[in-house]
C-alpha positions in Angstrom: -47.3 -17.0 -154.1 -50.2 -18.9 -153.5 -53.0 -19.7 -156.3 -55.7 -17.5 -153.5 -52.9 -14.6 -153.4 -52.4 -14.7 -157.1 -56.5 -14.7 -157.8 -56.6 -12.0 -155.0 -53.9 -9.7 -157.3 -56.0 -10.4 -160.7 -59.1 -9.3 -159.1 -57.7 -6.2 -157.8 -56.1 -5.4 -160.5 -59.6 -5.4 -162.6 -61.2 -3.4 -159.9 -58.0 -0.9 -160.5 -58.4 -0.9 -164.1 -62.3 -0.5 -163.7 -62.0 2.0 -161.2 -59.5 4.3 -163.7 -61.8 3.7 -166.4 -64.7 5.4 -164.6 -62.5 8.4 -163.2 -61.5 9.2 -167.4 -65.0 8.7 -168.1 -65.6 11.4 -166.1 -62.9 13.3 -167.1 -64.5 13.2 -170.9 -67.6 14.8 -169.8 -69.8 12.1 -168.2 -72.8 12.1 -167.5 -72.8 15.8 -169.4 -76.4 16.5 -170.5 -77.8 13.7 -168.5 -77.9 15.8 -165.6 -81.2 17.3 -167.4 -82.7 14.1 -166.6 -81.2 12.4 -163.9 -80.5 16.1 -161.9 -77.4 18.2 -161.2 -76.6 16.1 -158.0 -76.2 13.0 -159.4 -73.3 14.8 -161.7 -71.8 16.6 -158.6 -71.6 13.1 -157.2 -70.0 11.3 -159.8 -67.1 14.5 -159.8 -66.7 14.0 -156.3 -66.3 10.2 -156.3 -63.9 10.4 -159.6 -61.3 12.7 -157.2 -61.6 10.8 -154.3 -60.8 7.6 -156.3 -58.1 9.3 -158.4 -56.8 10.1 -154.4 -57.2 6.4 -153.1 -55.7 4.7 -156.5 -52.4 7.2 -155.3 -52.1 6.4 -152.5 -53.4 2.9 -151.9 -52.7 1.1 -155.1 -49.4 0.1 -155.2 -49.6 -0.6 -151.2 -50.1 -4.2 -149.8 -50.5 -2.8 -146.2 -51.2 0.7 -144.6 -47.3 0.6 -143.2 -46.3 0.9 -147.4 -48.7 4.2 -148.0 -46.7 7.2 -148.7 -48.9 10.2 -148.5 -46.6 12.5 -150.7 -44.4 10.6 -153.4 -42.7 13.3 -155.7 -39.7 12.0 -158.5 -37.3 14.3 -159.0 -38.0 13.9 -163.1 -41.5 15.7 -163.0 -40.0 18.3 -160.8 -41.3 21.2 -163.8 -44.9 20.0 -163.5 -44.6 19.8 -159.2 -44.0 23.6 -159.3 -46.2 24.6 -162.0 -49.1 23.1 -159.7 -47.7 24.5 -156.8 -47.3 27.8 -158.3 -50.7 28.2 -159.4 -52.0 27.2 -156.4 -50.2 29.7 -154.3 -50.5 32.4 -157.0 -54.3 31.6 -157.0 -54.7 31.8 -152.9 -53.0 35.7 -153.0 -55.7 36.7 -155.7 -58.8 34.6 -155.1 -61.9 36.4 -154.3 -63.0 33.4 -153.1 -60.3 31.2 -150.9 -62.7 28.0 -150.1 -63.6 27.6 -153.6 -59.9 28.5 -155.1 -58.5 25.7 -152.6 -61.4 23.2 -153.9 -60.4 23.7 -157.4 -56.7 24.0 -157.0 -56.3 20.5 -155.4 -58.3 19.0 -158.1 -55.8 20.6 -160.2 -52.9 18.5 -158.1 -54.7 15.6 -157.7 -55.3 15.5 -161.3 -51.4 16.1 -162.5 -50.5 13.0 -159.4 -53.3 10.3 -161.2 -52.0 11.3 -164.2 -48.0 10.7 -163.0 -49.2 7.6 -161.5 -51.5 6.4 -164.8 -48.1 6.2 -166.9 -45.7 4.9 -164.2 -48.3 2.1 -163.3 -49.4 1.3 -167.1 -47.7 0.3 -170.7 -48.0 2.9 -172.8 -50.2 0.5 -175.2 -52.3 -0.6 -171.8 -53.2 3.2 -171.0 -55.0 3.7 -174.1 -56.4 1.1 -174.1 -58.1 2.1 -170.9 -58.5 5.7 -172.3 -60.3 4.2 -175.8 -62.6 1.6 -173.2 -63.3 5.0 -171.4 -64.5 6.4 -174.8 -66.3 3.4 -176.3 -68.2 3.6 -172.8 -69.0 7.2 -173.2 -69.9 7.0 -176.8 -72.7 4.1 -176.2 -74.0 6.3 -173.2 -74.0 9.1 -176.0 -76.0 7.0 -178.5 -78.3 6.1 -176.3 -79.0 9.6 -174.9 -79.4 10.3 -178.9 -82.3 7.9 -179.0 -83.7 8.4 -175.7 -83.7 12.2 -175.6 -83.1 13.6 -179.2 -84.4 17.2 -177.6 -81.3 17.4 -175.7 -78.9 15.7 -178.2 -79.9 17.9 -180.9 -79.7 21.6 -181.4 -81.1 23.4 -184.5 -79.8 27.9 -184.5 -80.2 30.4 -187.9 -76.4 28.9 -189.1 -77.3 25.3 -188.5 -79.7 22.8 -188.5 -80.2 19.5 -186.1 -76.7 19.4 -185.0 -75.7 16.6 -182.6 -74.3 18.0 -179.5 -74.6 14.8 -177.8 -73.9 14.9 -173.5 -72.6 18.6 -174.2 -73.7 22.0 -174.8 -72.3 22.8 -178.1 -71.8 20.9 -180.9 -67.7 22.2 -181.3 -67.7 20.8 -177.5 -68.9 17.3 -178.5 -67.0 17.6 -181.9 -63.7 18.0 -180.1 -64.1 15.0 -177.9 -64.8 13.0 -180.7 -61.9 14.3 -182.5 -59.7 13.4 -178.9 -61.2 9.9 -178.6 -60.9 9.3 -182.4 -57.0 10.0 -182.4 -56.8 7.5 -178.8 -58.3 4.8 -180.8 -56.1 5.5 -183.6 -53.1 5.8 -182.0 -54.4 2.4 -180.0 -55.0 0.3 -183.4 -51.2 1.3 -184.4 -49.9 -0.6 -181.1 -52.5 -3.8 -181.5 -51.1 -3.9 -185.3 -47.8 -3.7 -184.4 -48.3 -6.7 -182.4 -50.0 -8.3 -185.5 -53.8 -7.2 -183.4 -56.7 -5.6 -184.6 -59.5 -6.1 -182.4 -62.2 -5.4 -184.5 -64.0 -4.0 -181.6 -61.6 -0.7 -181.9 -62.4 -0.3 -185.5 -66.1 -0.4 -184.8 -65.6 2.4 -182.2 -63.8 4.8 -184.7 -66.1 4.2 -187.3 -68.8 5.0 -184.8 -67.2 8.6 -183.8 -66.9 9.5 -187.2 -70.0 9.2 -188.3 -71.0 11.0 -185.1 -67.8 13.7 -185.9 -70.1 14.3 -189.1 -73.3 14.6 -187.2 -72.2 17.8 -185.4 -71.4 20.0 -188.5 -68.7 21.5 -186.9 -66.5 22.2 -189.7 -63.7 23.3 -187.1 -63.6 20.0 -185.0 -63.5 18.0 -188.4 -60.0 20.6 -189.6 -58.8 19.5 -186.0 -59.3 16.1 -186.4 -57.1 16.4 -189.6 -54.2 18.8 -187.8 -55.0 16.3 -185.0 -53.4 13.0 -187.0 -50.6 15.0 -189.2 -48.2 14.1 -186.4 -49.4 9.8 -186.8 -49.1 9.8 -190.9 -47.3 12.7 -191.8 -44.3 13.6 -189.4 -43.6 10.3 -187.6 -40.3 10.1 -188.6 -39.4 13.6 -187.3 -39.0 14.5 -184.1 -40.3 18.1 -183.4 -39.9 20.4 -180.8 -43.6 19.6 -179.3 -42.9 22.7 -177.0 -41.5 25.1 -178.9 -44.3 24.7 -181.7 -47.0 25.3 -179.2 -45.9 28.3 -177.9 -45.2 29.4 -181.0 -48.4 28.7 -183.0 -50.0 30.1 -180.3 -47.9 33.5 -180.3 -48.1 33.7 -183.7 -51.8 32.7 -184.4 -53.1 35.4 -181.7 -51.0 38.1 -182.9 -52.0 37.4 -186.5 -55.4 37.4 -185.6 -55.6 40.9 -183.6 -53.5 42.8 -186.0 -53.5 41.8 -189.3 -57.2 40.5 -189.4 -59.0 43.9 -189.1 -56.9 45.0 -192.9 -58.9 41.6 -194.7 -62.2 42.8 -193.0 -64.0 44.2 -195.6 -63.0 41.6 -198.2 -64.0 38.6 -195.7 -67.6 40.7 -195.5 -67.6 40.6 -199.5 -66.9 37.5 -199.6 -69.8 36.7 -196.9 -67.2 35.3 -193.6 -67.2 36.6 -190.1 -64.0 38.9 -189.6 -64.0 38.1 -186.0 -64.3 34.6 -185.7 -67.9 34.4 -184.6 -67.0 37.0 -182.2 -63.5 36.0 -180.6 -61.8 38.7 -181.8 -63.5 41.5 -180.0 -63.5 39.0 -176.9 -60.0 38.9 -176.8 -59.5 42.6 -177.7 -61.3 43.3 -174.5 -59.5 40.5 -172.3 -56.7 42.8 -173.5 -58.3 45.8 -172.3 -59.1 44.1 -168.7 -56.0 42.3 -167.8 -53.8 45.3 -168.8 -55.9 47.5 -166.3 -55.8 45.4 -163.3 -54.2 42.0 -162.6 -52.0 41.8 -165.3 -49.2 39.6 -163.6 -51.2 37.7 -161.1 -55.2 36.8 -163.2 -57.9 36.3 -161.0 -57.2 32.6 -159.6 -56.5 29.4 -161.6 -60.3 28.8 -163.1 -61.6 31.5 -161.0 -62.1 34.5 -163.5 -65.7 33.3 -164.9 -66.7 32.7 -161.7 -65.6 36.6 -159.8 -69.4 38.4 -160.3 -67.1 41.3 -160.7 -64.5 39.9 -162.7 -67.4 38.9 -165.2 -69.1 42.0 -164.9 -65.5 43.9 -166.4 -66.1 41.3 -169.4 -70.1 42.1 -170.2 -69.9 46.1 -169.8 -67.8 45.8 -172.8 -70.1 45.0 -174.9 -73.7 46.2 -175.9 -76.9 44.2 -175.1 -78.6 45.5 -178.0 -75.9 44.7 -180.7 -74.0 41.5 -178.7 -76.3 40.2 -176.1 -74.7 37.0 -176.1 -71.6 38.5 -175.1 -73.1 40.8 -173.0 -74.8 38.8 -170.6 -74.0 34.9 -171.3 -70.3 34.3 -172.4 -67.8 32.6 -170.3 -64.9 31.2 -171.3 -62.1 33.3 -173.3 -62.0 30.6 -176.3 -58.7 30.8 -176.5 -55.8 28.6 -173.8 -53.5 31.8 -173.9 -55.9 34.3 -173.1 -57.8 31.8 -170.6 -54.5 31.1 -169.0 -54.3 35.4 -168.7 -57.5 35.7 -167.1 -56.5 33.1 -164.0 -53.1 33.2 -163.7 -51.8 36.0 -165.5 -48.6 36.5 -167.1 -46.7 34.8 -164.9 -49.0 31.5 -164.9 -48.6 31.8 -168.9 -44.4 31.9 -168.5 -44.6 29.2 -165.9 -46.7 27.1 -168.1 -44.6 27.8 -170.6 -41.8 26.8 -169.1 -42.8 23.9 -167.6 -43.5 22.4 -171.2 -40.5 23.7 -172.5 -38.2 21.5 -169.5 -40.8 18.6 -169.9 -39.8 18.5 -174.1 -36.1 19.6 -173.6 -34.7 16.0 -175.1 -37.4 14.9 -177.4 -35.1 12.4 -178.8 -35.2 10.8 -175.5 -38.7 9.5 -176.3 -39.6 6.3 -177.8 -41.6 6.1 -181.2 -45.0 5.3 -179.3 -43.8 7.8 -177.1 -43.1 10.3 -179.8 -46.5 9.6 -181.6 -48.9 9.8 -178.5 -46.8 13.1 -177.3 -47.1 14.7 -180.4 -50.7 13.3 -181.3 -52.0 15.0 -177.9 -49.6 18.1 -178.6 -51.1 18.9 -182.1 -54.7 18.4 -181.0 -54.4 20.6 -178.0 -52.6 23.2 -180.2 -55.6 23.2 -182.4 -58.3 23.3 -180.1 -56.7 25.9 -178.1 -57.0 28.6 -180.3 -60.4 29.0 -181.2 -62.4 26.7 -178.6 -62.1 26.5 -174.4 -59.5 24.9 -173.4 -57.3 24.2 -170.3 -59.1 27.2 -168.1 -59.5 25.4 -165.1 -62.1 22.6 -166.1 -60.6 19.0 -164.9 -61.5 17.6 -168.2 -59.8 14.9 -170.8 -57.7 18.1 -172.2 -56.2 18.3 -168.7 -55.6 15.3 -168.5 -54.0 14.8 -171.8 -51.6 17.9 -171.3 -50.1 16.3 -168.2 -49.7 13.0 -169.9 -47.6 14.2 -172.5 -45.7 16.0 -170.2 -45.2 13.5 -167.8 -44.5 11.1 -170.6 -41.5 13.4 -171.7 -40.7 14.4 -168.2 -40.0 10.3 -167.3 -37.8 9.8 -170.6 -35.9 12.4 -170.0 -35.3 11.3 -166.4 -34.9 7.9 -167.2 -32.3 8.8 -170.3 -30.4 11.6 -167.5 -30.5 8.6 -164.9 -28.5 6.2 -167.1 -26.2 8.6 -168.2 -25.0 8.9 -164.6 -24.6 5.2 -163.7 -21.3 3.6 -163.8 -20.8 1.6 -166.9 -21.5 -1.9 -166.0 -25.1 -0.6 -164.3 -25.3 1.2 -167.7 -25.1 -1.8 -169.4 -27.2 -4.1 -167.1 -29.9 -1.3 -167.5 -30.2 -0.2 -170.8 -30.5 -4.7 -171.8 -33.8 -4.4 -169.7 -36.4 -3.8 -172.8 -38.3 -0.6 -172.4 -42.5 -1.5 -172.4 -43.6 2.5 -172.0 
């Protein structure tokens, strides 16, 4: 190779890099509340241009000439996630009440799961997060400087709290939870650098900045999922859990839990001066209940279509009074809750096939590698979390959605790469199992 070929690699390899960066700064949110400035198109552009480039990297990246592009590459090992996609999509187009926007969103749903595939088959494990935490640290500067620039929009002040940072988003748990998400990147990050005997103290400066910015919000529920959020890092590293079976079963557990045994404390969470229905979840669930066992039970509305049907959202309001809940009544979108979201587009069988597709991506968590283990299990637990009380996975291509797929995809490949040796004759065993493992 020539010292002009090998300059030529390095510099598209930067542009690469550069050009993932800015599609997961998008995914975090970006430019969020700047669009109050700078105007809604700007934002719709910056969407548009993260999927095309999510497309092109695909396609193009690993392709020295136009003869090399493969338009459709799909490994046998993420075969669970393929038809998970594919199954919401064609679930979606049967139900949609709108087919040009259900095929918009679904293939950002595809294209997202193929980045993502092609983000941890490209990219060390340490070198990912890396580009996830350089993501962040961009996002967070943009965030302090919105702070100072426009403290009107980066503050919000209601009767239960006072000057809360909300930062690029809407809500201070929204803002909150991303801070939780980037703090456990960089942490999981500084755990790599140290155990190559690094500690750029650039990363330390970044998680010291989200904390105090974590505080700012005064959202006491992203600070308890912070904590849940690095259990898995300090506390259970040296036990390998069914990631899986835990979700689905914290999930189970928590919502029936909290629709049938939570009316009984009632009166003594009044007496003791806490909201019985989890700042209004409770009843929002109870009629989700009422809606989806009435009409579209198995099917939903469309992978992130429901909040978007003027009749499907019209079922939701009607239950509920404008004079005693006119929040509710006219505003709310989004079930706060990932089972009851997942309902409400894909019905029950998008919840099973979900479901199931995590259960076949962790079927041989031993298969994983430590760094493996911990960044599964790191996203796992914060997802878990957040999922039961705040918006999540409903169809918005976020850093959530993104982080589902990679510890999927991340199990799916060690799985397939452990099945994959097994089968080999011995010597090829042998040969491949002495070439050291970087993911």
């Amino acid at each position: 190779m020539t010292r002009s070929e090998n300059l030529r690699r390095v510099e598209n390899s930067v542009y690469t890099e550069l050009a993932v960066v800015f599609c997961l700064l998008v995914s975090l949110g970006f430019p969020g509340s700047l669009t109050n400035v700078v105007g809604e198109t700007v934002g719709k552009m910056m969407e548009y241009a993260a999927f095309l480039i999510e497309i092109a990297l695909v396609l193009f990246s690993g392709a020295d000439t136009w003869q090399d592009v493969e338009l459709i590459h799909l490994d046998r090992k993420y075969a669970a996630l393929y038809l998970y996609v594919f199954f919401c999509f064609g679930l979606s187009m049967l139900v949609t009440f709108d087919r040009k926007a259900q095929i918009i969103t679904c293939s950002r749903l595809v294209v997202t799961l193929m980045f993502v595939i092609w983000l941890q088959e490209r990219y060390r494990l340490e070198t990912l997060l890396e580009l996830i935490c350089m993501a962040q640290g961009a996002f967070v500067l943009v965030t302090i400087l919105f702070i100072l620039r426009y403290p009107q929009y980066a503050y919000l002040s209601t009767e239960d709290y006072t000057h809360a940072l909300v930062g690029l988003y809407e809500t201070k748990n929204a803002c909150g939870t991303q801070l939780d998400f980037g703090i456990a990147a960089v942490i999981l990050l500084l755990r790599e650098k140290r155990r190559h005997r690094q500690a750029p103290l650039r990363w330390w400066l970044l998680l010291a900045v989200q904390i105090v910015l974590l505080l700012m919000c005064k959202a006491t529920g992203a600070i308890i999922t912070a904590i849940v959020t690095l259990l898995p890092i300090y506390f259970f590293r040296h036990v390998r859990l069914p990631l899986a079976l835990v979700y689905i079963t914290v999930n189970i557990v928590f919502l029936f839990c909290m629709l049938t045994l939570m009316p009984y404390f009632e009166d003594i969470l009044v007496a003791m001066g806490k909201d019985a229905t989890l700042t209004g979840r409770i009843p929002m669930w109870q009629r989700v209940i009422e809606i989806m066992t009435n009409d579209h039970t198995m099917t939903g509305y469309g992978y992130g279509m429901f909040w978007r049907d003027p009749s499907a959202l019209l079922k939701m309001q009607t239950g509920f009074s404008m004079r005693k809940d006119p929040f509710m009544a006219s505003l709310t979108t989004g079930a706060h809750n990932v089972v009851m979201e997942t309902w409400l587009n894909t019905g029950l069988l998008g919840i099973g096939a979900f479901f199931m597709a995590m259960l076949f991506s962790f079927r041989n968590i031993f298969a994983l590698s430590q760094v493996q283990y911990e960044v599964s299990a790191t996203i796992m637990a914060f997802l878990t979390f957040n999922g039961l009380t705040e918006r999540c996975l409903g169809g918005n291509y976020d850093y959530r959605t993104v982080a589902v797929f990679l510890a999927m995809s991340i199990a799916c490949n060690a799985a397939g790469s452990v099945l994959r040796t097994a089968g080999m004759p011995g010597a090829a065993k042998q040969a491949a199992a002495s070439v050291p493992i970087e993911r």
